[in-house]
VOBA-1610 file (N, C-alpha, C; in pm, whole numbers, padded with zeros to 5 digits, always signed):
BEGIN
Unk+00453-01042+01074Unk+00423-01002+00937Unk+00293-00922+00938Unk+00299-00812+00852Unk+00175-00710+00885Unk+00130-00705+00720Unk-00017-00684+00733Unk-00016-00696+00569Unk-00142-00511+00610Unk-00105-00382+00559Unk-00185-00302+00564Unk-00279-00257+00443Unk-00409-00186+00445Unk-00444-00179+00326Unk-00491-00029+00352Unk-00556-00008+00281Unk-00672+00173+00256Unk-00699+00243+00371Unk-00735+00094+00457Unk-00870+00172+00585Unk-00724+00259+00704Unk-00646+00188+00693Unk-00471+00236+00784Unk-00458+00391+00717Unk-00484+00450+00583Unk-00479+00540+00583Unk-00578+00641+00548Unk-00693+00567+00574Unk-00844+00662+00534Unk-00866+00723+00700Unk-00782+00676+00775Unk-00736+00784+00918Unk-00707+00878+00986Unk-00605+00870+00806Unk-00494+01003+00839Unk-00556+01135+00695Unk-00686+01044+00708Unk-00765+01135+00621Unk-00775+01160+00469Unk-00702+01035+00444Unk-00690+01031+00278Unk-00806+00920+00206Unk-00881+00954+00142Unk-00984+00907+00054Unk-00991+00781+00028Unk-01059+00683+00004Unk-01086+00568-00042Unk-01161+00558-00174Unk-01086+00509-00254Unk-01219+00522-00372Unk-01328+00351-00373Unk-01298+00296-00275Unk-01446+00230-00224Unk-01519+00294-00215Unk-01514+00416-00134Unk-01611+00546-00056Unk-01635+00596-00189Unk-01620+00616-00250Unk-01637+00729-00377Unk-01725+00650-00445Unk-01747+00497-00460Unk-01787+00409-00563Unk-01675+00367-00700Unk-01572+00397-00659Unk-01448+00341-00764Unk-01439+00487-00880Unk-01498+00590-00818Unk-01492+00702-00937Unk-01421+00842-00895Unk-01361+00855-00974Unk-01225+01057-00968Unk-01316+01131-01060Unk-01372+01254-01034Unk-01406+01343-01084Unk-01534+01236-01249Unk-01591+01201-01216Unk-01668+01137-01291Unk-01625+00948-01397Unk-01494+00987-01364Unk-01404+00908-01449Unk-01364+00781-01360Unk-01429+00640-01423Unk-01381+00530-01378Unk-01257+00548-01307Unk-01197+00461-01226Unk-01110+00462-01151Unk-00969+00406-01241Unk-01005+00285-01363Unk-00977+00223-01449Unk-00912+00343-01543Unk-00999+00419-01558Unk-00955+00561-01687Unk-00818+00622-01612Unk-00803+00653-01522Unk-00676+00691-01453Unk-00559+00592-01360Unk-00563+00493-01383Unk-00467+00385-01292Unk-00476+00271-01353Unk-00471+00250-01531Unk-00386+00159-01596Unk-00375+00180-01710Unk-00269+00088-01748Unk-00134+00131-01887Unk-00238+00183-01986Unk-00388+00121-02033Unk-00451+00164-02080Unk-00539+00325-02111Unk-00555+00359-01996Unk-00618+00462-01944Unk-00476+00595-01945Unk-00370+00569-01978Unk-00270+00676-01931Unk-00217+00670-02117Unk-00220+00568-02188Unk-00209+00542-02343Unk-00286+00680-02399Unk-00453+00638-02327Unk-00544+00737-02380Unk-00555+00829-02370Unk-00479+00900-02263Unk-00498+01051-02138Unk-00420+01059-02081Unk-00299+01056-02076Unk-00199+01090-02011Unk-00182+01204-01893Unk-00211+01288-02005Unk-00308+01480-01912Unk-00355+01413-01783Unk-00483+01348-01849Unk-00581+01300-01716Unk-00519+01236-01632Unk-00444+01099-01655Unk-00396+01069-01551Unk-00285+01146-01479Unk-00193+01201-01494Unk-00085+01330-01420Unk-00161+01386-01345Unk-00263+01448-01426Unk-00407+01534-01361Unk-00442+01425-01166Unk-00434+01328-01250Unk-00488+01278-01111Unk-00397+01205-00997Unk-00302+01201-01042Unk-00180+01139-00947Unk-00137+01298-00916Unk-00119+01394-00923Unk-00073+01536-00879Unk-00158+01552-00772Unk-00281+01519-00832Unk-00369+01555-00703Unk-00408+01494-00580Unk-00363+01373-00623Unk-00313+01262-00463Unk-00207+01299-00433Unk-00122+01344-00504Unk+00030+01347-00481Unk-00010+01495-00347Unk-00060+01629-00385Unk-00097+01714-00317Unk-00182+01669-00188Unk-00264+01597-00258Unk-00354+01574-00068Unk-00293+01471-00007Unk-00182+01395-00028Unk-00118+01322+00063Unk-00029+01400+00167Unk+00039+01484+00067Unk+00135+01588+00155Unk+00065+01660+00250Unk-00043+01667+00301Unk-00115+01719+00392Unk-00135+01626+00467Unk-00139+01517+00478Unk-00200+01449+00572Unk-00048+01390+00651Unk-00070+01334+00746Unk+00055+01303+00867Unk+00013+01147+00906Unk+00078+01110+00916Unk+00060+00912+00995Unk-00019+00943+01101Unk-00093+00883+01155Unk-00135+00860+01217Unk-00087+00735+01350Unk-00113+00727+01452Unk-00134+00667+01602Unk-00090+00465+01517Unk-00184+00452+01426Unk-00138+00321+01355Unk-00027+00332+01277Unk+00022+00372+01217Unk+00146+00424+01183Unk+00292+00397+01249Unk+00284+00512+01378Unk+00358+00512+01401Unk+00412+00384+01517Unk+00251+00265+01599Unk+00281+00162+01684Unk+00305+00057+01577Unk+00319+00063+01432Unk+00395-00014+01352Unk+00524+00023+01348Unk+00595+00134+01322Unk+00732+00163+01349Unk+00717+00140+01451Unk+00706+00179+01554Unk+00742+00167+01708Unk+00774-00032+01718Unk+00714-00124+01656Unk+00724-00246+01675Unk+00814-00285+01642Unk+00854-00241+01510Unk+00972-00253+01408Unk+01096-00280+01448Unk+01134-00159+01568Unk+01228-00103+01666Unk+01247-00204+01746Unk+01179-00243+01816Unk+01143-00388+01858Unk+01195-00485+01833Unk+01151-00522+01690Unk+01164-00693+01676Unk+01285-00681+01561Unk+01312-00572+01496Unk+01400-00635+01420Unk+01428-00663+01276Unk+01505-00761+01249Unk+01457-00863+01166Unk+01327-00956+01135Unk+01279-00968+01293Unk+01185-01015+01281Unk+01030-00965+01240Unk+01053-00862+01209Unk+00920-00757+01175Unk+00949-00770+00992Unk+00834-00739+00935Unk+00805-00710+00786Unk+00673-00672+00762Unk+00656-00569+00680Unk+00549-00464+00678Unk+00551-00433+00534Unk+00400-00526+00471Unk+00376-00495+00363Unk+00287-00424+00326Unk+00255-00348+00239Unk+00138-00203+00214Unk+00044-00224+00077Unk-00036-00225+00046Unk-00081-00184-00031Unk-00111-00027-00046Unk-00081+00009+00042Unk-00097+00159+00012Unk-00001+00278-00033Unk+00013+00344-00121Unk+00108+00462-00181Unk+00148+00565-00186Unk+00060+00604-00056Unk+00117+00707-00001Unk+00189+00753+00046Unk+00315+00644+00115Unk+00407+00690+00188Unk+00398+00709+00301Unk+00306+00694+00407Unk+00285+00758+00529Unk+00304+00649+00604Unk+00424+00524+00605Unk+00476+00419+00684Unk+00552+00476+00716Unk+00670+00497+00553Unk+00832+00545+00572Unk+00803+00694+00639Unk+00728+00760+00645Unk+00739+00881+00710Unk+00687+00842+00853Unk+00631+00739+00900Unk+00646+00747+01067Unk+00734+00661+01050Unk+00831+00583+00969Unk+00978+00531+01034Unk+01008+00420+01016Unk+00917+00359+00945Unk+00902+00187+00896Unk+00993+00220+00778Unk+01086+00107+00811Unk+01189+00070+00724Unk+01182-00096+00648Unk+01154-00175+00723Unk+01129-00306+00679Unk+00999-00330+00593Unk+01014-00243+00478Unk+00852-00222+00408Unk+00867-00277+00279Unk+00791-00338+00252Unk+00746-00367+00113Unk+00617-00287+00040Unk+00631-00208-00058Unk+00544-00160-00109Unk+00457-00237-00228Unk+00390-00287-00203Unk+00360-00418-00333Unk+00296-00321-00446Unk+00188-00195-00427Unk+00159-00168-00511Unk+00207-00024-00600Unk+00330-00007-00533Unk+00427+00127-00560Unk+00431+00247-00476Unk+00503+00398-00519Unk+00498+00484-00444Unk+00395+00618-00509Unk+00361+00661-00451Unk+00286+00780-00503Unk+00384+00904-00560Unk+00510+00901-00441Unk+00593+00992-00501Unk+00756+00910-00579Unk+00721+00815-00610Unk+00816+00780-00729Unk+00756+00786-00847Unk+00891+00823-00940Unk+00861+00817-01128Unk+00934+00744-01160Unk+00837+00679-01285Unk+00961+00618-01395Unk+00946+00653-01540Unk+01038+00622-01619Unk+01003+00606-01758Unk+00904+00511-01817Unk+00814+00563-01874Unk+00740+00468-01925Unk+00784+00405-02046Unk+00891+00441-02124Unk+00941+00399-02217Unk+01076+00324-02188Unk+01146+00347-02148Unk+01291+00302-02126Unk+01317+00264-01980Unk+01470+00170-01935Unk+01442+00118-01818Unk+01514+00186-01672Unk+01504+00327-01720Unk+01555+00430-01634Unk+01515+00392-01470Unk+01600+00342-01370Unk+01553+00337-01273Unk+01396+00406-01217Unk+01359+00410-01104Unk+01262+00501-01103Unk+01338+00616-00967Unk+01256+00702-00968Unk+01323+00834-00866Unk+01191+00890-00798Unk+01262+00949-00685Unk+01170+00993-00585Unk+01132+01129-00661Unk+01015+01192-00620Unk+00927+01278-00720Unk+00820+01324-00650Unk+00829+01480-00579Unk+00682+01499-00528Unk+00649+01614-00656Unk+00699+01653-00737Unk+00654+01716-00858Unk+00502+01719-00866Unk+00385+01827-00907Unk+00264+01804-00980Unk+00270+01832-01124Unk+00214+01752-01212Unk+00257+01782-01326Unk+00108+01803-01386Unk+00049+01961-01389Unk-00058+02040-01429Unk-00077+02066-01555Unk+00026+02182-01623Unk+00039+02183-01731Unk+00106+02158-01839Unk+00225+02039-01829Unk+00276+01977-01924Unk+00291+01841-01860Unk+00346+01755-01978Unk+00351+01604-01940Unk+00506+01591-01900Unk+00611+01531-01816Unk+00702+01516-01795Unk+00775+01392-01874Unk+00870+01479-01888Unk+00969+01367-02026Unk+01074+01297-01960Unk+01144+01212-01998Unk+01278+01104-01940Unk+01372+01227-01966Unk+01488+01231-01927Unk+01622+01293-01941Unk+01670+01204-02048Unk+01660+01061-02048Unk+01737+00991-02104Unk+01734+00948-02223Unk+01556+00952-02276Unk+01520+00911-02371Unk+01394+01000-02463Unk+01337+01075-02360Unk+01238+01168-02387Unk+01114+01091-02409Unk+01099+00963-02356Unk+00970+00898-02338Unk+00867+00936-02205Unk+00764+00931-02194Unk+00665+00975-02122Unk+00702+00926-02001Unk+00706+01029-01881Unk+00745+00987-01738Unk+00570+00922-01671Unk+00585+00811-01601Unk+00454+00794-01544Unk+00504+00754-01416Unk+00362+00789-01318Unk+00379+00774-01167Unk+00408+00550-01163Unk+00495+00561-01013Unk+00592+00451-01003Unk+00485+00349-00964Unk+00336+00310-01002Unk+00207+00288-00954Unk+00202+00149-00986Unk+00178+00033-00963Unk+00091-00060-01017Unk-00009-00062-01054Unk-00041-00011-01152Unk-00184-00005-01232Unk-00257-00105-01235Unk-00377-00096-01312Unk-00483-00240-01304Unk-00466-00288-01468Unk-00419-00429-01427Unk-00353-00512-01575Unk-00218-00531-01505Unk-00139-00484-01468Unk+00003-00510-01459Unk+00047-00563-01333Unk+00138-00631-01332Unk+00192-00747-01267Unk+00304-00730-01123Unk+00274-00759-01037Unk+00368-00702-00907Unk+00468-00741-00966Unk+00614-00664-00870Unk+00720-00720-00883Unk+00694-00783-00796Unk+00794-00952-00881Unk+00792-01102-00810Unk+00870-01084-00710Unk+00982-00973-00670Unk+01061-00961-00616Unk+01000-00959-00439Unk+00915-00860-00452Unk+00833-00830-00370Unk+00755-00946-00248Unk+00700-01049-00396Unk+00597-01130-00358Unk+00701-01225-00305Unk+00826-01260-00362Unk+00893-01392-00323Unk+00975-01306-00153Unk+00969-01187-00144Unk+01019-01145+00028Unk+00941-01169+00100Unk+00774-01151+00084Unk+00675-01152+00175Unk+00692-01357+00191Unk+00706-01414+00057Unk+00662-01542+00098Unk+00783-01620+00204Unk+00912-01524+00187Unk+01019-01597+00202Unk+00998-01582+00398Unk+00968-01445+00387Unk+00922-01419+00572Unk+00819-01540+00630Unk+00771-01564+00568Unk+00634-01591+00621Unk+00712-01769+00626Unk+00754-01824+00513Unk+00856-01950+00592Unk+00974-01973+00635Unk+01023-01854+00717Unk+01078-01882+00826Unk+01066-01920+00930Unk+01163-02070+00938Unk+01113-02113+01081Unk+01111-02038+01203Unk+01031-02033+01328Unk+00998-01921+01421Unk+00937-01989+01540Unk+00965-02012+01664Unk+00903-02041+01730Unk+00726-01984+01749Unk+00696-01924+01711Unk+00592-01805+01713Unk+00572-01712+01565Unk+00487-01769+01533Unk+00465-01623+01398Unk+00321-01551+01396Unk+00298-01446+01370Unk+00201-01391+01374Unk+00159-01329+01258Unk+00067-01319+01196Unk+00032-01223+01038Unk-00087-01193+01062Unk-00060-01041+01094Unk-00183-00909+01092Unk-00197-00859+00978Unk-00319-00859+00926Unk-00408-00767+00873Unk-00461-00667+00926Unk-00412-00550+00853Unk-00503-00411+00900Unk-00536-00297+00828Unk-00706-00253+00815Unk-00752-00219+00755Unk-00767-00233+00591Unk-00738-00336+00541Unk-00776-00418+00396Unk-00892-00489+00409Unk-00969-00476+00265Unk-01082-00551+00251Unk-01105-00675+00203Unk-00969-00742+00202Unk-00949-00864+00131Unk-01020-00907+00033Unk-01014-00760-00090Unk-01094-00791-00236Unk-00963-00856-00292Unk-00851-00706-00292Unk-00760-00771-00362Unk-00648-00859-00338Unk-00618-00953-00473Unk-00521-01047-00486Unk-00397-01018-00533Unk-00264-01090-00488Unk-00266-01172-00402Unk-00295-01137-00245Unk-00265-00983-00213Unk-00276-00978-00084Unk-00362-01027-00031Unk-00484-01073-00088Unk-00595-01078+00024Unk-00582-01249+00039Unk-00463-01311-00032Unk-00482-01493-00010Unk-00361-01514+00085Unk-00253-01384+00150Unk-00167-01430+00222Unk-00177-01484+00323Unk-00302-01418+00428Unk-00369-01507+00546Unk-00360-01630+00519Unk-00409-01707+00407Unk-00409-01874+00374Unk-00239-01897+00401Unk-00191-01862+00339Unk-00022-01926+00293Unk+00038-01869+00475Unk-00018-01813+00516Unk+00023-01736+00635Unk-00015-01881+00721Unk-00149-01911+00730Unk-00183-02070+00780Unk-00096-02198+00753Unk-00086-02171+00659Unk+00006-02327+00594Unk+00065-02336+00666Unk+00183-02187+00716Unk+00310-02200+00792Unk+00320-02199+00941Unk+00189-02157+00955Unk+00162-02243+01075Unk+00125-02086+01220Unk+00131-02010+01109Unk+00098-01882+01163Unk-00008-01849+01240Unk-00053-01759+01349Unk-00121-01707+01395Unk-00179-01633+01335Unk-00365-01596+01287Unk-00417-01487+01172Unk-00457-01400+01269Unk-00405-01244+01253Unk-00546-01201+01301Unk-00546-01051+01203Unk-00719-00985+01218Unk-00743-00897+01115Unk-00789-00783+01184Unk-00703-00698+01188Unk-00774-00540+01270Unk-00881-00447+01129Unk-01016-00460+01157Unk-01058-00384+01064Unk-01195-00324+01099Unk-01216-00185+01047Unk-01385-00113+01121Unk-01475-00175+01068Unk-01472-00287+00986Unk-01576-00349+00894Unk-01527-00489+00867Unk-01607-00549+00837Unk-01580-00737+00816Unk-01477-00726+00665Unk-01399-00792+00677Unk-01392-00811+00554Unk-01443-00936+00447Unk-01384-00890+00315Unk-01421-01034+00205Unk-01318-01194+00249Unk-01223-01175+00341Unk-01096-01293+00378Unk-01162-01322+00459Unk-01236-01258+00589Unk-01256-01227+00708Unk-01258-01396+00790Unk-01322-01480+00700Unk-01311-01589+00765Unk-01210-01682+00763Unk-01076-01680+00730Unk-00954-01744+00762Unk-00899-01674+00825Unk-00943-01613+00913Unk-00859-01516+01011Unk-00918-01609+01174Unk-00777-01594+01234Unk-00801-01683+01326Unk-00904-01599+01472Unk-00853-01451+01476Unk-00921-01351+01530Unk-00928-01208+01467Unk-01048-01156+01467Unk-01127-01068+01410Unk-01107-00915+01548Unk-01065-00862+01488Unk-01076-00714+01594Unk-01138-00569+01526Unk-01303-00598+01540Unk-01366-00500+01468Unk-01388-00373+01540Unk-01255-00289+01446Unk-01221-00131+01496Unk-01113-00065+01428Unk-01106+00083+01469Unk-01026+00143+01402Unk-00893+00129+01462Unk-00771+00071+01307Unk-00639+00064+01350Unk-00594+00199+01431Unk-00657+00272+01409Unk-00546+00376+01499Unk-00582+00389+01644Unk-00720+00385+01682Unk-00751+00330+01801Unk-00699+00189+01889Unk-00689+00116+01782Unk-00659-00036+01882Unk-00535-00065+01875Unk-00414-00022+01801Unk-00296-00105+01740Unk-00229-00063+01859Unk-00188+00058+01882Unk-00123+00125+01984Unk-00149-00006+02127Unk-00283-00027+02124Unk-00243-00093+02302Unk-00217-00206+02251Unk-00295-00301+02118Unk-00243-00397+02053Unk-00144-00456+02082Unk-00059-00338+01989Unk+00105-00426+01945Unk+00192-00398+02076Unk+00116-00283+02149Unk+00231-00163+02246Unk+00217-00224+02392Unk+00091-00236+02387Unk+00025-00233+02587Unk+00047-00079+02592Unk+00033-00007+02523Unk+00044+00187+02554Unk-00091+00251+02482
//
């Protein structure tokens, strides 16, 4: 079980807004990434998911990336790879067994009606994008701040993690174990009797229920890590 966060793709050269101090172009991080902030500014927020949406498409997986697919191939069933991150740059080196807990960068949905959601590298600059179905406001497929994972999600990660296994292992890599729940799975990862360990260039806030600590960059270490390559 792999739990990834920011630092897995602040590699492949995409931004952290830790690094920034939690701020886009002067504007709380809050003003653009929840139900609130998109109520008020809609513009703004499009404005700012277009423009991740653009600098993601430039950037490529990286070396950590792809010795997570490469493991995948491997084990199976027995692999599961959860992200906090939305960029997409798992399923594009090849990870299929993924859980996205906090959404996709290039999915949309209706913000009004319960229109599935759809894949979408669209930038939306100068107008706001409407439903086909209902003509309610399209918003990026995001977990915002206020709103609630799908349980769906949370009950796959928990359901992996108690399966019986001669051997289980749950990596952390590159997360700062601020946020919840991801950052309490290491614990529930213990209960079951799991092996912890945390690949990260910096300590984290979990850092101490981790059974071993590997302070460095995932794309440097995972490869001989998970690979011996």
């Amino acid at each position: 079980m792999v739990l990834t966060g920011a630092g897995v793709s602040a590699e492949s050269g995409l931004p952290t807004f830790r690094d920034a101090n939690g701020l886009w172009e002067h504007h709380a991080i809050e003003a653009v990434a929840s139900p609130e902030g998109f109520a008020a500014d809609p513009a703004l927020v499009w404005r700012f998911y277009s423009q991740r949406r653009a600098g993601a498409l430039t950037c490529a997986p990286n070396a950590g990336h792809r010795a997570l697919a490469e493991v995948e191939t491997q084990l199976g069933e027995r692999f599961l790879l959860a992200t906090q991150n939305v960029d997409g740059l798992h399923a594009r080196a090849g990870s299929q067994r993924l859980v996205e807990v906090h959404g996709n960068l290039f999915r949309t949905r209706c913000s009004a009606c319960s229109r599935p959601p759809f894949e979408d590298q669209a930038q939306y600059l100068s107008s706001l994008p409407r439903c086909d179905r209902c003509h309610g406001l399209l918003r990026p497929d995001i977990v915002w701040f206020g709103e609630m994972l799908n349980p769906a999600h949370l009950k796959r990660v928990e359901a992996f993690l108690a399966h019986p296994a001669p051997r289980t292992v749950f990596l952390a890599v590159g997360t700062s174990g601020v946020v919840y729940p991801a950052a309490g799975w290491v614990q529930l990862a213990k209960e079951y009797g799991a092996e912890t360990w945390l690949v990260n260039a910096e300590a984290a806030d979990n850092g101490a229920h981790f059974d071993t600590f590997v302070c460095a960059k995932s794309a440097e270490v995972l490869p001989d890590l998970l690979l011996g390559a």
